[in-house]
C-alpha positions as CSV (number, residue, x, y, z in Angstrom):
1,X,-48.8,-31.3,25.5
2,X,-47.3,-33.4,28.0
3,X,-43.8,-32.7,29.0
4,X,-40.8,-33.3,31.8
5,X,-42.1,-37.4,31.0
6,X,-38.5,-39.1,31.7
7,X,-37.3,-39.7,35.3
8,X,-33.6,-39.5,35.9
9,X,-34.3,-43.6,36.7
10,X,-35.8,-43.9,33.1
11,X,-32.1,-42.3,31.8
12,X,-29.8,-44.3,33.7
13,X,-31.3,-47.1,32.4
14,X,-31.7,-46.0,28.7
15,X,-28.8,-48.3,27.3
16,X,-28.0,-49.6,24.0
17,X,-29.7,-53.4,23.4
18,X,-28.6,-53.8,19.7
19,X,-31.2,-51.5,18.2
20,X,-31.5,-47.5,18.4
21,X,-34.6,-46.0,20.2
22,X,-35.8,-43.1,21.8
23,X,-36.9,-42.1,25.3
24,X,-39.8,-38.8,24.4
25,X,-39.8,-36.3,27.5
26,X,-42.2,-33.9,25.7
27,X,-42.4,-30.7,24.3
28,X,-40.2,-32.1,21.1
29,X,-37.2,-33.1,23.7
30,X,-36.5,-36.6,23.4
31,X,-33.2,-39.1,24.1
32,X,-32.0,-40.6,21.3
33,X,-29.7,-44.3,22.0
34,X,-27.3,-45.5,19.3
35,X,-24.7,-47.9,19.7
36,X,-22.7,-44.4,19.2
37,X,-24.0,-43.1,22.1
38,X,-26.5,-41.1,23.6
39,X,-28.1,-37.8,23.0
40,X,-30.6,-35.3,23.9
41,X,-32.9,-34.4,20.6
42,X,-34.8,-31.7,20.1
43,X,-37.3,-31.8,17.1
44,X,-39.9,-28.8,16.0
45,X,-42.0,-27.3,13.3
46,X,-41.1,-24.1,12.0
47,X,-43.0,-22.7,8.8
48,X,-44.3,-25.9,8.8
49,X,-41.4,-27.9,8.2
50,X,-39.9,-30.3,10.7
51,X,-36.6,-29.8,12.0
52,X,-34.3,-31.6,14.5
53,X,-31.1,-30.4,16.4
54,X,-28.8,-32.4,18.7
55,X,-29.0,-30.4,22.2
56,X,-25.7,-32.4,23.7
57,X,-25.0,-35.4,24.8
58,X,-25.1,-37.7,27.7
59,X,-23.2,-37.5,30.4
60,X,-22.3,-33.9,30.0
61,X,-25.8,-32.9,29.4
62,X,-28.2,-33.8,32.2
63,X,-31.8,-34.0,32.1
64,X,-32.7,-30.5,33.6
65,X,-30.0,-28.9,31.6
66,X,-31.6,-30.5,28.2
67,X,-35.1,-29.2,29.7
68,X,-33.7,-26.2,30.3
69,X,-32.3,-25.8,26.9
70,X,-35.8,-27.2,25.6
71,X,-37.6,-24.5,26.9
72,X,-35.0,-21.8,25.7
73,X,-35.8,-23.0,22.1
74,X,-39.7,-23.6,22.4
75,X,-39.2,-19.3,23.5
76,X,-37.2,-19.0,20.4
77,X,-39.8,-20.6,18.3
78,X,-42.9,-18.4,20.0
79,X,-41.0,-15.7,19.1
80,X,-41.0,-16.3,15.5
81,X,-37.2,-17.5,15.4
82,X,-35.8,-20.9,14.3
83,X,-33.3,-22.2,17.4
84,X,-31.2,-24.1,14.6
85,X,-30.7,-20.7,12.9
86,X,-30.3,-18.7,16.1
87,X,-27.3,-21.4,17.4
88,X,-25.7,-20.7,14.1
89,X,-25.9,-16.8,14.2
90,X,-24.3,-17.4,17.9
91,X,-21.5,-19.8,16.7
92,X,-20.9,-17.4,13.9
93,X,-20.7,-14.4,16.4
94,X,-18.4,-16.1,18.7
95,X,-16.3,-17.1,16.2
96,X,-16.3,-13.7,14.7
97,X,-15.3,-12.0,18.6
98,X,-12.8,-15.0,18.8
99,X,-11.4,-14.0,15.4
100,X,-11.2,-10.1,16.4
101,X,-9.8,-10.6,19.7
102,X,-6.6,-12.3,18.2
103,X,-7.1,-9.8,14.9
104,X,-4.7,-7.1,15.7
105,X,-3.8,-4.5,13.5
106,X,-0.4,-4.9,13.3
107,X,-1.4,-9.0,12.1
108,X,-4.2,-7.9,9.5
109,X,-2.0,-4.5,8.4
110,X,0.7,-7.1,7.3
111,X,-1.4,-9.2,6.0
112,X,-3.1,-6.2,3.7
113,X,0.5,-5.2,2.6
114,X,1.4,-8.7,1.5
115,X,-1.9,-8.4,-0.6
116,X,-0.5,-5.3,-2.6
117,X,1.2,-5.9,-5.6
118,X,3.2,-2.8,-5.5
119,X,7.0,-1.6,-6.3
120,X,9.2,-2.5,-3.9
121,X,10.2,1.3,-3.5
122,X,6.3,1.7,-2.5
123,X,6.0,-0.8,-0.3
124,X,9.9,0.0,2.1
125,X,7.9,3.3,2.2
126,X,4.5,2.3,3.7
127,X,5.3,-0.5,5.9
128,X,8.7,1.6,7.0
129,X,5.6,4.8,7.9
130,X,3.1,2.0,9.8
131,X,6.5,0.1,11.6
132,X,7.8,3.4,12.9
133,X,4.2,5.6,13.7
134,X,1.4,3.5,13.8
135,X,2.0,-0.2,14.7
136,X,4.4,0.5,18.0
137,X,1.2,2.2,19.7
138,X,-1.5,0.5,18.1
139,X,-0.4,-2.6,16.9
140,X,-1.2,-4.8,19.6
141,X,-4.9,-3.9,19.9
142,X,-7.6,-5.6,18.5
143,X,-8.9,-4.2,15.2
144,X,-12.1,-4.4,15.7
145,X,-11.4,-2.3,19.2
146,X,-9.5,0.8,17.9
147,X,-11.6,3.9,18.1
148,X,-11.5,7.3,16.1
149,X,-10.1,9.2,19.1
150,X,-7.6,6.6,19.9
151,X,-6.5,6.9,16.4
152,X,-6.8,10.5,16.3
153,X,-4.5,10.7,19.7
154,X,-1.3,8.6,17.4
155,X,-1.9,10.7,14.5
156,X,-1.6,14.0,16.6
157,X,1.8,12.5,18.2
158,X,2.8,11.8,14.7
159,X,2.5,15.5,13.4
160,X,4.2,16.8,16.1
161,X,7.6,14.2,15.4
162,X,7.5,13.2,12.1
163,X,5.3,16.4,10.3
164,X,1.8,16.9,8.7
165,X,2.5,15.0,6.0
166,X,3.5,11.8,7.2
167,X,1.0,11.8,10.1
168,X,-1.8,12.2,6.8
169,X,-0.3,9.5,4.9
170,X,0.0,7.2,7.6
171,X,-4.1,7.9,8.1
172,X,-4.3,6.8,4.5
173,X,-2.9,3.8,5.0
174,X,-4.8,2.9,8.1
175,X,-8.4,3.8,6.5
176,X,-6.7,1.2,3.6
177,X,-6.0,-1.6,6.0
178,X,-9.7,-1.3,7.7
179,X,-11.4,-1.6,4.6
180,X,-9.2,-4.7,4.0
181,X,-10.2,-5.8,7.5
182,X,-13.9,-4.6,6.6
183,X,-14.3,-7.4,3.5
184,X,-12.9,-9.7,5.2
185,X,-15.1,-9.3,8.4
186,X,-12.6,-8.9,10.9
187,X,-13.9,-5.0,11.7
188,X,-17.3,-3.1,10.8
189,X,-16.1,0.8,11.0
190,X,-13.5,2.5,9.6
191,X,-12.0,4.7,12.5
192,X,-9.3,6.6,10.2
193,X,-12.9,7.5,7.6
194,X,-13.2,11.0,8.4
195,X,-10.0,12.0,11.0
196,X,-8.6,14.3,8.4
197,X,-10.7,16.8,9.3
198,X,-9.8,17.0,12.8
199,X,-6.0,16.9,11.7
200,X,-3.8,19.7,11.6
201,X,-4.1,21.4,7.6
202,X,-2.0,20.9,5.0
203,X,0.4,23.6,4.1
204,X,0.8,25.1,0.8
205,X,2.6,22.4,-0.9
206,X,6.8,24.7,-1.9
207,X,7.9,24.4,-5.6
208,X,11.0,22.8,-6.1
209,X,13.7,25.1,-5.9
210,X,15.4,25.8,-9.8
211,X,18.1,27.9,-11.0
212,X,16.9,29.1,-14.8
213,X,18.9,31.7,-15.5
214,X,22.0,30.3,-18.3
215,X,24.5,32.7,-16.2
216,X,23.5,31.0,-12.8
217,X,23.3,27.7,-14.2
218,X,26.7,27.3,-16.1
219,X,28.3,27.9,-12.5
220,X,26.3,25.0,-11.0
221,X,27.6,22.8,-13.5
222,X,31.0,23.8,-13.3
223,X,30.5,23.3,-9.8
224,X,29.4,19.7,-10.4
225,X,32.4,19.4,-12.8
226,X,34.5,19.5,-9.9
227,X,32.6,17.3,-7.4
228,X,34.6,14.8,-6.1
229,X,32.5,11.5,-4.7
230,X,32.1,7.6,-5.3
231,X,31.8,6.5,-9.0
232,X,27.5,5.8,-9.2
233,X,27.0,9.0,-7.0
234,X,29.3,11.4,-9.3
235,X,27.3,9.4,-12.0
236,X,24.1,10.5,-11.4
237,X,24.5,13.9,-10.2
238,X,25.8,14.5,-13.3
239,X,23.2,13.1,-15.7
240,X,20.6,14.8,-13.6
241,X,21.2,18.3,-15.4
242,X,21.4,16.0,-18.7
243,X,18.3,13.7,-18.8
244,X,15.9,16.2,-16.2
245,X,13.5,12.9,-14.9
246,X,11.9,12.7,-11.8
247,X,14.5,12.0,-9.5
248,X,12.9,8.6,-8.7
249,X,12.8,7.6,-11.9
250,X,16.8,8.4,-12.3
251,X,18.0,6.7,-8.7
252,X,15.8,3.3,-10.0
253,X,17.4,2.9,-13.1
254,X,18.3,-0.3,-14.4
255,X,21.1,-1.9,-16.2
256,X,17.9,-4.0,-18.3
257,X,16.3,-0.6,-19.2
258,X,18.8,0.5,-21.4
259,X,20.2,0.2,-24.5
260,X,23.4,2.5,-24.9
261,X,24.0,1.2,-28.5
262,X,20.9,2.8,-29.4
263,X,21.1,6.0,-27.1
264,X,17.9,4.9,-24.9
265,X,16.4,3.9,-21.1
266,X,12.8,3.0,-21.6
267,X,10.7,2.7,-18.2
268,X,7.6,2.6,-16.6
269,X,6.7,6.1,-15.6
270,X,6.7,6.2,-12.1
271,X,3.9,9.3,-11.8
272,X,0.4,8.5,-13.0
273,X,-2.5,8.2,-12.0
274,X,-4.7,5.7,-10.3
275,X,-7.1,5.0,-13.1
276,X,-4.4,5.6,-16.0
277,X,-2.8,2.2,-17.3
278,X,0.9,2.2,-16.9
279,X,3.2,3.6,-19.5
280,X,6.3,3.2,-20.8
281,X,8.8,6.5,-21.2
282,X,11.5,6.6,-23.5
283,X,14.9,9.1,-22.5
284,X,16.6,9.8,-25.7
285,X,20.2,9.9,-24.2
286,X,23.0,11.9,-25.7
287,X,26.2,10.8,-26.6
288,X,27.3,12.6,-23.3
289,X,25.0,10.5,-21.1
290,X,26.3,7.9,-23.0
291,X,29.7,8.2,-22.2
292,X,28.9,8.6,-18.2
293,X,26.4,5.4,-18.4
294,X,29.5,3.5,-20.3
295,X,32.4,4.5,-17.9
296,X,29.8,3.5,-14.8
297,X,28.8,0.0,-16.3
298,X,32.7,-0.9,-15.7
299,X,32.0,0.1,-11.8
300,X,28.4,-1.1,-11.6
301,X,27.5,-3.4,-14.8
302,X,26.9,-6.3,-12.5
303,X,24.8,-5.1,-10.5
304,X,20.7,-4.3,-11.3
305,X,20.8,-1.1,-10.7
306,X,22.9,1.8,-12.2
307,X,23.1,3.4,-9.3
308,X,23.1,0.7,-6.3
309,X,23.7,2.1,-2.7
310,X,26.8,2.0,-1.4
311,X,26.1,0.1,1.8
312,X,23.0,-2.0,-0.2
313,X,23.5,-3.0,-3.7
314,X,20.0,-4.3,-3.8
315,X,18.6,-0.7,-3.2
316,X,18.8,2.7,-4.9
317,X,20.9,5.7,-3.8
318,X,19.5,7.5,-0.8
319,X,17.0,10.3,-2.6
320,X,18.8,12.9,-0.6
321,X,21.9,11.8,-2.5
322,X,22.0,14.7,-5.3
323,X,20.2,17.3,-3.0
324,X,23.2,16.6,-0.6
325,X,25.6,16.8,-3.2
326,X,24.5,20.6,-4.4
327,X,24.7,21.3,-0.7
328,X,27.9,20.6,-0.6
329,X,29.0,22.5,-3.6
330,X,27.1,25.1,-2.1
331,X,23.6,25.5,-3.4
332,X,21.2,25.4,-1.0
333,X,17.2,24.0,-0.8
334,X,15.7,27.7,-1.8
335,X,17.8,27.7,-4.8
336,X,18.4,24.4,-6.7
337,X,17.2,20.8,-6.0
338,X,17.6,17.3,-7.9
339,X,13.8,18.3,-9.0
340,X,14.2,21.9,-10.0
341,X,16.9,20.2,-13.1
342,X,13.3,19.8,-14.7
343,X,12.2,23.5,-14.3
344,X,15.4,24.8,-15.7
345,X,15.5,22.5,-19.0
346,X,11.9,23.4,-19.5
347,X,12.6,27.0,-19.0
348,X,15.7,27.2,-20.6
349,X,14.5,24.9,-23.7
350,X,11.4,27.2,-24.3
351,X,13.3,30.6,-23.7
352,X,16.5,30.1,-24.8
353,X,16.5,27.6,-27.5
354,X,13.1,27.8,-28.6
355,X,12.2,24.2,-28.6
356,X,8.4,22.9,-28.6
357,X,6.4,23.2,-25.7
358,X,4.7,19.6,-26.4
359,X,7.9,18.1,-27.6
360,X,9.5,19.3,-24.0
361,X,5.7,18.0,-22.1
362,X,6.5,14.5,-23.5
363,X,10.3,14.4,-22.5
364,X,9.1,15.6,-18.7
365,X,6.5,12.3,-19.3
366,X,3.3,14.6,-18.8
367,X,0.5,13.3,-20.3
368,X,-0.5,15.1,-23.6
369,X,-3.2,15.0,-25.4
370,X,-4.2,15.2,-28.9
371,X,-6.4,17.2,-30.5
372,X,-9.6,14.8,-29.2
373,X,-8.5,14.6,-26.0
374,X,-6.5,11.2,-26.6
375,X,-2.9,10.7,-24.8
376,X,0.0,10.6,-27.1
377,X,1.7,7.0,-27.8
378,X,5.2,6.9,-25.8
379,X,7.0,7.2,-29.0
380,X,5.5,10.6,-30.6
381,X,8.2,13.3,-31.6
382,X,10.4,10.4,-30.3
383,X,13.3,11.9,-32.9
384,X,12.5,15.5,-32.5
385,X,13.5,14.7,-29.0
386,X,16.2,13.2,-29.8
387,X,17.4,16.1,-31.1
388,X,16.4,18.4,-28.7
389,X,17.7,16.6,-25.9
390,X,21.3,16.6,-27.7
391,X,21.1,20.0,-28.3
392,X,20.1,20.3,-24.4
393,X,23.4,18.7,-23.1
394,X,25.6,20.4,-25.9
395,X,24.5,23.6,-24.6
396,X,25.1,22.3,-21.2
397,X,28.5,22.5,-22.7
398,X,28.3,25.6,-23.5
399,X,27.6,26.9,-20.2
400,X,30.1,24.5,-18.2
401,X,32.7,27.1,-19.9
402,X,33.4,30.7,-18.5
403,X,31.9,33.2,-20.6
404,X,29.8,31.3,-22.7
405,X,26.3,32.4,-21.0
């Protein structure tokens, strides 16, 4: 086969007379002359089809330079690859390096938290852990370019300033945003897969601190009897001992989740887990709770929240709020916390008053299970609990007074 055919005479004077021709230099290069313009061609067999690919075009591609590229593709092609196929794979890769160059982490971590559809609470917690311990270091770096000792290297900085736990949670997080970036092909490892090993152990997770002895516990509530403090904080540290919920569940509480004519805040449970569906919990609320909830709504009713923050309305009550509170009236972490209220109703339910165990697992909204291994519907013993949780805060009474432990 005949090739390098065309003189650089032959393609200056290659112009457009009204028709379109071609100009063959050999070897399946040829210059193709439209009224559009001019351009080098390349046509082949591969697989024995026929196939044709625009090279560039004249000026900016000269005749050696289109020979040159000629005889890169007729290498492609004795090689057993198709050059239209190879150009695309390179397109596709420089676009792809293009792409993770100007992919940093901080750009595709936001973009992965914007594609969460998750509480609010959840999501001021994990963007507030990446904004202050992963994205100041490693924000700016491609994500693609991130490595597992660079990773490792933040993490250990982490642990020593902000503890084990948050430097492992912020890990989470980061192994969640690179297998966001992984499906969408901006990365093709996982750096943070696997770190946890190298990371300093987890300690024995501390119970929450609870008093559960009556004596004990009728001081702490006189003690909260005389607390003095801002109407939605006084508020909740005193229903805590009364309605014993996960303190996250109490500090979200909204004005639309309950009903005070009929004694009752229904929400989603806040604890579950992943594969569970969510579930509503009903609170039975005595007429005490009642009473606190109705003098509140005259300081708070306008807002969403029951208990709004006092320098945000849109957000919750710090959750140190109650801890700080039994601080101050002098209980300290080893002793009582917001959480331990649901130890010592349990305890105190069971030992003193003699109530259910099961009727006292659905008030605490833990899953329990029939017979066959089915979860209860929200509303089971709903009444009895009722009941029992009346009986709870009257003997709450009770202990509030001297001498009646």
């Amino acid at each position: 086969m005949r090739t390098n055919q065309l003189s650089a005479l032959d393609v200056r004077r290659a112009k457009f007379d009204g028709r379109a021709f071609k100009l063959f230099d050999g070897g399946g290069l040829s210059l193709r002359v439209r009224e559009s313009g001019r351009a080098w061609v390349f046509r082949y067999k591969f697989h024995g089809k026929s196939r044709e690919t625009t090279l560039g075009k004249l000026p900016e591609m000269s005749l050696a330079d289109a020979r040159r590229r000629r005889d890169e593709f007729r290498a492609l092609l004795a090689d057993g690859t198709d050059p239209i196929e190879h150009r695309r794979q390179q397109v596709e890769a420089a676009r792809m390096a293009d792409q993770a160059r100007t992919s940093t982490l901080e750009k595709v971590g936001r973009d992965w938290l914007a594609a969460q559809a998750w509480a609010a609470g959840t999501r001021e917690k994990v963007e507030g852990r990446l904004n202050r311990h992963v994205f100041p270091a490693l924000g700016h770096m491609p994500i693609a370019e991130i490595t597992p000792s660079r990773l490792l290297e933040v993490l250990r900085v982490v642990e020593k300033s902000a503890g084990i736990e948050s430097a492992r949670r912020a890990r989470q997080h980061v192994a969640r945003i690179y297998k966001f970036a992984i499906a969408s092909d901006l990365a093709t490892f996982n750096p943070a897969a696997g770190l946890e090993e190298a990371m300093a152990k987890k300690p024995a997770p501390d119970h929450f601190a609870a008093i559960t002895t009556p004596a004990r516990f009728g001081e702490l509530l006189r003690a909260i009897n005389g607390l003095e403090a801002q109407p939605q904080v006084l508020a909740i540290v005193r229903l805590a001992p009364l309605l014993w919920t996960r303190p996250g569940e109490l500090r979200h509480m909204r004005w639309s989740e309950v009903d005070l004519d009929r004694a009752e805040w229904t929400f989603w449970k806040s604890k579950r887990k992943a594969q569970e569906q969510p579930e509503l919990h009903t609170v039975p609320l005595p007429w005490q709770a009642v009473e606190i909830l109705g003098e509140l709504r005259a300081w708070t009713g306008h807002r969403e929240l029951v208990f709004p923050n006092i320098r945000n309305a849109s957000r919750p009550l710090s959750a140190n709020t109650v801890n700080a509170c039994l601080r101050r009236l002098g209980f300290d972490k080893n002793e009582h916390t917001h959480h331990g209220f649901r130890a010592s109703a349990r305890t105190m339910l069971d030992e003193v008053l003699g109530y259910r165990p099961d009727w006292i697992e659905h008030q605490l909204a833990h899953t329990v299970r029939d017979p066959n291994g089915r979860s209860y519907n929200r509303t089971k013993h709903l009444e009895d609990r009722r009941e029992m949780m009346q009986a709870w805060a009257d003997y709450c009474d009770r202990l509030r007074k001297p001498g009646d432990e």
